[in-house]
C-alpha positions in Angstrom: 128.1 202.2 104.6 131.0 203.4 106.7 134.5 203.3 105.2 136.9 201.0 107.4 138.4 202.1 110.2 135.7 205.1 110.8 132.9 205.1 113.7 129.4 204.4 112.7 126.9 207.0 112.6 123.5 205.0 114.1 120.0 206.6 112.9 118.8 207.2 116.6 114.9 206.2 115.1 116.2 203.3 112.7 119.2 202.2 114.1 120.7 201.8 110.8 124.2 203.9 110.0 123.5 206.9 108.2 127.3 207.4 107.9 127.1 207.6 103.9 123.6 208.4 103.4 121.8 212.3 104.1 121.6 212.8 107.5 120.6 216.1 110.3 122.1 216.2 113.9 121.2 217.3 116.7 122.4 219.7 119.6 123.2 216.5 121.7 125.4 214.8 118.6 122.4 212.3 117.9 122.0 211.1 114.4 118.7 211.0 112.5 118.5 209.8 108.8 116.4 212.1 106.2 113.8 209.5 105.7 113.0 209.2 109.8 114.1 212.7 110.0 110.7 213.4 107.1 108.2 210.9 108.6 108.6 212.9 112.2 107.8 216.0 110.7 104.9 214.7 108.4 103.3 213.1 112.0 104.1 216.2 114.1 102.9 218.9 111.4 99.9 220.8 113.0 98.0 222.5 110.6 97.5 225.7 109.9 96.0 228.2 107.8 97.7 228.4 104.2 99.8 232.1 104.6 99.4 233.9 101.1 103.0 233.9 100.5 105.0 231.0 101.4 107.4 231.8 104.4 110.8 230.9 104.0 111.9 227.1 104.8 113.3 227.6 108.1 116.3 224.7 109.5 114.2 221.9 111.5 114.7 222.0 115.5 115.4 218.4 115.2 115.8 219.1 119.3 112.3 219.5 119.5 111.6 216.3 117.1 113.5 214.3 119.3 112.0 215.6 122.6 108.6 214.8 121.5 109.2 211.9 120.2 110.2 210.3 123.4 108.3 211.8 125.2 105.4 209.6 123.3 107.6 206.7 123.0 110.7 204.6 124.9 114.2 204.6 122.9 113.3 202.5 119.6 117.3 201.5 119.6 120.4 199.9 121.2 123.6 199.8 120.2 125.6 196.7 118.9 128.4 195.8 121.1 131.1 195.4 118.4 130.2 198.6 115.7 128.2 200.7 118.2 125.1 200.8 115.2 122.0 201.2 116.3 119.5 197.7 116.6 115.8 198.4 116.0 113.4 196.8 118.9 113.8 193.1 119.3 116.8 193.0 116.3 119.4 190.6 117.8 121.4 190.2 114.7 123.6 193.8 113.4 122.8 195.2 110.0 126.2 196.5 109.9 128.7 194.2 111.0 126.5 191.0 111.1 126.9 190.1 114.5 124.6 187.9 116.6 124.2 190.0 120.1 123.4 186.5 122.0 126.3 184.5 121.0 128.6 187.5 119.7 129.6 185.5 116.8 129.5 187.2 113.2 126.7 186.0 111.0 126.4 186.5 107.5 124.5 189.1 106.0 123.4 190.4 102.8 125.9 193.0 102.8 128.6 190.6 103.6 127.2 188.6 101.0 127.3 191.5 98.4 131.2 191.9 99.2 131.8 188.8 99.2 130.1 188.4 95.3 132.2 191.5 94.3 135.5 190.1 95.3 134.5 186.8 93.0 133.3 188.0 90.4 137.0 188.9 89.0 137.9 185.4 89.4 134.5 184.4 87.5 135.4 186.5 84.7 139.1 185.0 84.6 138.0 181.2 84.6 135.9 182.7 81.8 138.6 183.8 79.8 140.4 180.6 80.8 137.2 178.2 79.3 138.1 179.1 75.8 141.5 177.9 75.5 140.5 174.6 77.0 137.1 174.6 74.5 140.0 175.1 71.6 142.2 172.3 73.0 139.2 169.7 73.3 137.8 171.3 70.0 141.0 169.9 68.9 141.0 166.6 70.3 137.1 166.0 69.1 138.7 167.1 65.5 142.1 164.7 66.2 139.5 161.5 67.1 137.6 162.0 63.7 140.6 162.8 61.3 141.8 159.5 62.7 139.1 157.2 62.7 138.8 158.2 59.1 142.2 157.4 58.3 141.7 154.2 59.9 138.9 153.3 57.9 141.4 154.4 54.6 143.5 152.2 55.5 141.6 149.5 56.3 139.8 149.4 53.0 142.7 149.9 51.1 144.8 146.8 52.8 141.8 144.6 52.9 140.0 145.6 49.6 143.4 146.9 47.7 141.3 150.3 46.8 142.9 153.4 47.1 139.9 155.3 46.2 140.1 159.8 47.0 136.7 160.0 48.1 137.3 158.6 51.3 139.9 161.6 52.1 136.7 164.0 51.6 135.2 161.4 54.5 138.3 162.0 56.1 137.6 165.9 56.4 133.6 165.3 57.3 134.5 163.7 60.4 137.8 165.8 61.5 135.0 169.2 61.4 132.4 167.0 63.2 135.1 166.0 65.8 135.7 169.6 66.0 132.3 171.1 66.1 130.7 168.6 68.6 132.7 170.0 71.4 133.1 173.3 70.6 130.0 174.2 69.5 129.1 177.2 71.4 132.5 178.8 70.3 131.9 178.2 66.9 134.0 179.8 64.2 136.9 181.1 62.2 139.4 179.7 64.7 137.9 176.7 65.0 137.4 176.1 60.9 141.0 176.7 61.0 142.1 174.5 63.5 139.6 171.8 62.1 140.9 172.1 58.1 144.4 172.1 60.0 143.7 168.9 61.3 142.2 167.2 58.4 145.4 168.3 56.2 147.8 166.1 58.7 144.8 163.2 58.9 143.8 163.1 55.3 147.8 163.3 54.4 148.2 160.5 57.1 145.3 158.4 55.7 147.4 158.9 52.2 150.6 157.8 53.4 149.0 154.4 55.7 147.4 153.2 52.0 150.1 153.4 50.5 152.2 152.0 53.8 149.8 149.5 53.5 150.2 147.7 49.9 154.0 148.1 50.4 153.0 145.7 53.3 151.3 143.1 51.7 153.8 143.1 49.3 156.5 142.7 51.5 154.8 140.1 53.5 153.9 137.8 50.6 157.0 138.5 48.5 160.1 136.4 48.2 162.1 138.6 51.0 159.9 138.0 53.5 160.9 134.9 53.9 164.6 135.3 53.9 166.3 132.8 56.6 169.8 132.8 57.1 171.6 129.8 56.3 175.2 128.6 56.7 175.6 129.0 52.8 174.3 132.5 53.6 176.8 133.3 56.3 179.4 131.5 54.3 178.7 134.1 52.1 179.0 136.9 53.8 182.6 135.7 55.1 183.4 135.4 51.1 182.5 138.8 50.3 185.8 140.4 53.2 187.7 137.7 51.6 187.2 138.3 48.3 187.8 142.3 48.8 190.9 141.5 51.2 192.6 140.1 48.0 191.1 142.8 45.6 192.8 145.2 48.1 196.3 143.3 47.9 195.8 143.1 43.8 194.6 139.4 43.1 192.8 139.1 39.8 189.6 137.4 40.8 187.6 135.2 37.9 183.9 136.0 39.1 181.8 133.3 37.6 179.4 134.7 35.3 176.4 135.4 37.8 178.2 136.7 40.2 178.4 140.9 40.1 180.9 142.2 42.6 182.4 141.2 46.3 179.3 143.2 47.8 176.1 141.3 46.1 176.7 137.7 46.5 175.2 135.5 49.0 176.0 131.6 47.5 178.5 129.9 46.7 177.8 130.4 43.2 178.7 133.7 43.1 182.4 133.9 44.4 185.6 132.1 42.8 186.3 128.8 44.1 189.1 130.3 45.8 187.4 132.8 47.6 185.2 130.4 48.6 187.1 127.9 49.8 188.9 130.4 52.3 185.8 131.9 53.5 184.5 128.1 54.0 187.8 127.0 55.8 186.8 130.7 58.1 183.5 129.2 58.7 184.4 125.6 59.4 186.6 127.3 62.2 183.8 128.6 64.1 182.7 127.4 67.1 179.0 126.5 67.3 178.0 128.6 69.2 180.3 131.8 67.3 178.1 130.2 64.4 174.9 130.6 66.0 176.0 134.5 66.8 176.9 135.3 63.7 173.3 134.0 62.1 171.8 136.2 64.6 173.5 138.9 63.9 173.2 138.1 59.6 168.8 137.8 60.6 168.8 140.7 62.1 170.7 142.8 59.9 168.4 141.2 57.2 165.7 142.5 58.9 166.7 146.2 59.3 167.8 146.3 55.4 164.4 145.4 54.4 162.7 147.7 57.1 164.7 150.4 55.7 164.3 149.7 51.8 159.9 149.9 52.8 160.3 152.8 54.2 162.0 154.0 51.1 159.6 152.8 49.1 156.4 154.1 50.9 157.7 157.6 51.0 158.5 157.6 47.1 155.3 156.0 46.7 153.3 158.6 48.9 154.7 161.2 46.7 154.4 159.6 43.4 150.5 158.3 44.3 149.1 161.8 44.4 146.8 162.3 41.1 144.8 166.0 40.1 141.7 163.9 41.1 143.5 162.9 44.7 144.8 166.7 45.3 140.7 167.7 44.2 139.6 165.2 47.0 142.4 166.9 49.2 141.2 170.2 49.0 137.5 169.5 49.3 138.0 167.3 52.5 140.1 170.5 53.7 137.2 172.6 52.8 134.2 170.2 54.6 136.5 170.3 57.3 136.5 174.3 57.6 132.8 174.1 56.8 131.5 171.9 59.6 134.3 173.0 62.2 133.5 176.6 62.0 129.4 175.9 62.6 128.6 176.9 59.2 127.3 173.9 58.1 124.9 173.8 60.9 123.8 177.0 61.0 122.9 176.9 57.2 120.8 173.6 58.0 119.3 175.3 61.0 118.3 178.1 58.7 
């Protein structure tokens, strides 16, 4: 093959261009490959008596070669119009360059196709090394859909059946590895063990904390709290409570009734000096209907919010203080059937 840019050296038997292969020329600048150059002077050997020493090889009058080939035979070639390579008898379509001699357009070949492979094949190698990130990341997914389906199921059974029961958590970790190992199966291994127990700490920890989010649930829903409702007594109320520390403030000595704690707890009449009352009731009575309706609004929601935030409260000192030795040994085995299954090794030892 000829390096770019340089002219092409045609074969003048074969036509092809001998510019990289072993070649002889002749006194005329003609071209003749070794393999062309060896089949004329196997045909044109005459033979002769074996001499009892052999002569010395002398250089081949390719001249000669030449001459008596054509004398025996018209020109076996023609040159391409665009490289100048030589076209063997009835070829219509360059070896070289690839171009078609009756329309002149460039066709393509098998070397063009063999350049054309070499410049891809980098890019194949690089969407290779691209694959396995993106086998991790679904790896991870696949592991992310099991850890949560079996947190769901946690849950589910505890808020339905009230059973917090650790065995599930090592169900938990079977399906985070099985997530993990159905996609990435081919790339099986360390990593993706580790990804995979990885996953089934946050999903088994998640599945610990929605149990225990869920009883704190029920409870609230079926509680007394739940169905708080503020009333006008209950607004009253809260007026009572500024009163009663406005006068605090300005050094009144306030007789609580018995019941009652402080100016912060109350919420009915019940709880406040009649005083204190019957200003904050004269506050209310001043109100405007609709400044009434506002301030309930207000009072619900801020109901609301308190007991949002005192559950949250709860469920976090109650994920901490649910954990038992026989929750933290379903823990660690969920992390290790996780590991197991994710890294392949649980199906290659029930392959074996």
């Amino acid at each position: 093959m000829s390096t770019a840019g340089a002219p092409a050296k045609p074969c003048i038997k074969c036509g092809q261009d001998c510019s990289g292969r072993p070649r002889s020329k002749d006194s005329q600048g003609r071209y003749i490959c070794m393999e062309c150059l060896e089949r004329l002077q196997k045909r044109q050997a005459a033979p002769r008596p074996r001499p009892a020493a052999p002569p010395a090889p002398a250089e081949p009058d390719l001249a000669a070669l030449l001459a008596a080939e054509e004398a025996s035979a018209v020109a076996v070639t023609h040159p391409c119009p665009k490289c100048g390579s030589g076209l063997p008898p009835g070829s219509v379509i360059c070896n070289s360059c690839g171009t078609d001699t009756r329309t002149g357009k460039r066709t393509r070949t098998v070397k063009a196709a063999a350049e054309d492979d070499d410049a891809e094949r980098p890019s194949r190698a690089g969407s290779g090394l691209v694959a396995v990130p993106m086998i991790l990341l679904l790896g991870c997914l696949g592991a992310a859909i099991g850890g949560a389906i079996g947190s769901g199921i946690w849950a589910a059974v505890a808020y339905n059946l009230h059973i917090h029961s650790g065995w599930i958590a090592w169900g938990v970790g079977v399906l985070t590895g099985m997530g993990m190992i159905a996609v990435a199966r081919g790339h099986a291994g360390a990593i993706t063990g580790g990804l995979a127990a990885i996953i089934a700490v946050l999903a088994v920890a998640g599945g610990h904390y929605f149990t225990v989010s869920a009883e704190v649930d029920r409870i609230i829903k079926h509680g007394p709290s739940a169905r708080v409702i503020v009333t006008d007594e209950f607004a009253t109320a809260m007026i009572a409570r500024e009163v009663a520390a406005d006068m605090e403030k300005k050094g009144a000595k306030l007789q609580w009734p018995p019941e009652a704690e402080d100016h912060e707890t109350g919420i009915k009449k019940s709880e406040f000096p009649a005083n204190v009352w019957a200003q904050a009731d004269g506050r209310w009575k001043k109100l405007t209907p609709q400044e009434r309706d506002d301030m309930k609004s207000a009072l619900q929601q801020m109901v609301q919010e308190r007991m949002q935030t005192a559950a949250a409260e709860i469920k976090t000192a109650g994920f901490v203080e649910s954990f038992s030795l026989f929750d933290i040994l379903w823990f660690l085995l969920a992390i290790g059937s996780a590991f197991s299954i994710g890294s392949g090794a649980g199906v290659r030892e029930s392959g074996d």
